[in-house]
C-alpha positions in Angstrom: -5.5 18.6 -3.5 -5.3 16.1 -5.7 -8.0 13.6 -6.4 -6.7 10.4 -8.1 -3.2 8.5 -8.0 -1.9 6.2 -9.9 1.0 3.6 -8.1 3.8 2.6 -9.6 6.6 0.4 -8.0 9.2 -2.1 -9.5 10.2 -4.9 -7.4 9.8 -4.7 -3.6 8.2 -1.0 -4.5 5.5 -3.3 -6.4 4.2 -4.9 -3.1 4.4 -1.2 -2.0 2.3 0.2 -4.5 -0.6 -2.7 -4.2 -0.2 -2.5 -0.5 -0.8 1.4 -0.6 -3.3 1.3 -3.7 -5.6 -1.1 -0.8 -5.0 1.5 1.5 -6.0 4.9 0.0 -9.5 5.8 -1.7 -7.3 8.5 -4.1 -5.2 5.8 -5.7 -7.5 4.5 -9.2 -5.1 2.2 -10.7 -1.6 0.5 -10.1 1.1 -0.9 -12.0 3.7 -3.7 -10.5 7.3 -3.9 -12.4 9.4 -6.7 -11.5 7.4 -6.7 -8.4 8.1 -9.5 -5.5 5.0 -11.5 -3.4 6.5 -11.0 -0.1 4.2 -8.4 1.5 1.9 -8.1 -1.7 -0.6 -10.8 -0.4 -3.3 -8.2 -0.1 -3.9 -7.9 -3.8 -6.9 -9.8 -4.0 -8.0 -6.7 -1.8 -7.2 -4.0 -5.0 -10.2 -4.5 -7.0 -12.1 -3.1 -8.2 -9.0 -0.6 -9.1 -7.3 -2.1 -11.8 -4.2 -3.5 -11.7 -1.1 -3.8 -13.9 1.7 -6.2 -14.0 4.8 -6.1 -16.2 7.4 -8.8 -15.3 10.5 -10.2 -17.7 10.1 -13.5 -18.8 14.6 -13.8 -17.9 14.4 -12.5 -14.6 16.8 -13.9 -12.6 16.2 -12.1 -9.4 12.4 -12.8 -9.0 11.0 -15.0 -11.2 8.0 -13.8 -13.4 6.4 -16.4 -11.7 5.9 -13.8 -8.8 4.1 -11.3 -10.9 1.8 -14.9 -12.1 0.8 -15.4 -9.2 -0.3 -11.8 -8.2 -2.5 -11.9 -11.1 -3.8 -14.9 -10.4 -5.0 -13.4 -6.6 -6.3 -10.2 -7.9 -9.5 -9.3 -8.5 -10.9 -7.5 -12.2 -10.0 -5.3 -13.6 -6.4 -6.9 -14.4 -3.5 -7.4 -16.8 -0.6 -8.9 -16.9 2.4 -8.8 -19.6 5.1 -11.2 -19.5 8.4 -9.6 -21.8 10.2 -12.9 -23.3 14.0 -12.6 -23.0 13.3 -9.4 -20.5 15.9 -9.1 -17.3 14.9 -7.8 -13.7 15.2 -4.0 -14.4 13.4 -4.2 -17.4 15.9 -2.3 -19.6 15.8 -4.5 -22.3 12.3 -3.6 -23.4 12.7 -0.5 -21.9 10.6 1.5 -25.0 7.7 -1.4 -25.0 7.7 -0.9 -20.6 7.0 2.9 -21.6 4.1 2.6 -24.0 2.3 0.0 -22.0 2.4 2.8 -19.0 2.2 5.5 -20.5 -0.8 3.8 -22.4 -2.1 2.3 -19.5 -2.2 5.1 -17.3 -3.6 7.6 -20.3 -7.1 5.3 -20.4 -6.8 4.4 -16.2 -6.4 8.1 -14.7 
């Protein structure tokens, strides 16, 4: 029953979430952690839902680059926050990942 979702998936779940977030007329917004380009070509496709990417700047298993170039495919609405110093999983600004979603989703849903 319900009538809007919000996505969220962190590395190969990214390209799930803005794969599914094309997909479904319930999803309003989605947020990408980490996420990989491999199967995420579609996001051009995602607007006008918005669209919110989060990537460490020391990721060593997918360069932030990924999440870069994502952005630069999707349509408005769209933001993207590169953490400096920031690993793969994120844990290192684990409390600033947090507020940006929590934030995000608070003004999105």
């Amino acid at each position: 029953g319900n009538q809007r979702v919000a996505l969220i998936g962190h590395s190969f779940g990214g390209a799930v979430a803005i794969n599914a977030g094309t997909l479904s007329p319930i999803v309003t917004t989605v947020i990408a952690l980490s996420s990989q380009l491999a199967g995420a070509h579609v996001a051009g496709e995602l607007a006008p839902k918005p669209l919110l990417l989060i990537h460490g700047g020391a990721d060593t298993i997918l360069s932030h680059e990924s999440s870069q170039a994502l952005y630069d495919r999707a349509g408005e609405p769209k933001t993207i926050r590169i953490l400096p110093g920031v690993g793969h999983g994120l844990a290192e600004a684990s409390d600033e990942v947090f507020e940006l979603v929590s934030d995000w989703l608070m003004e999105k849903v």
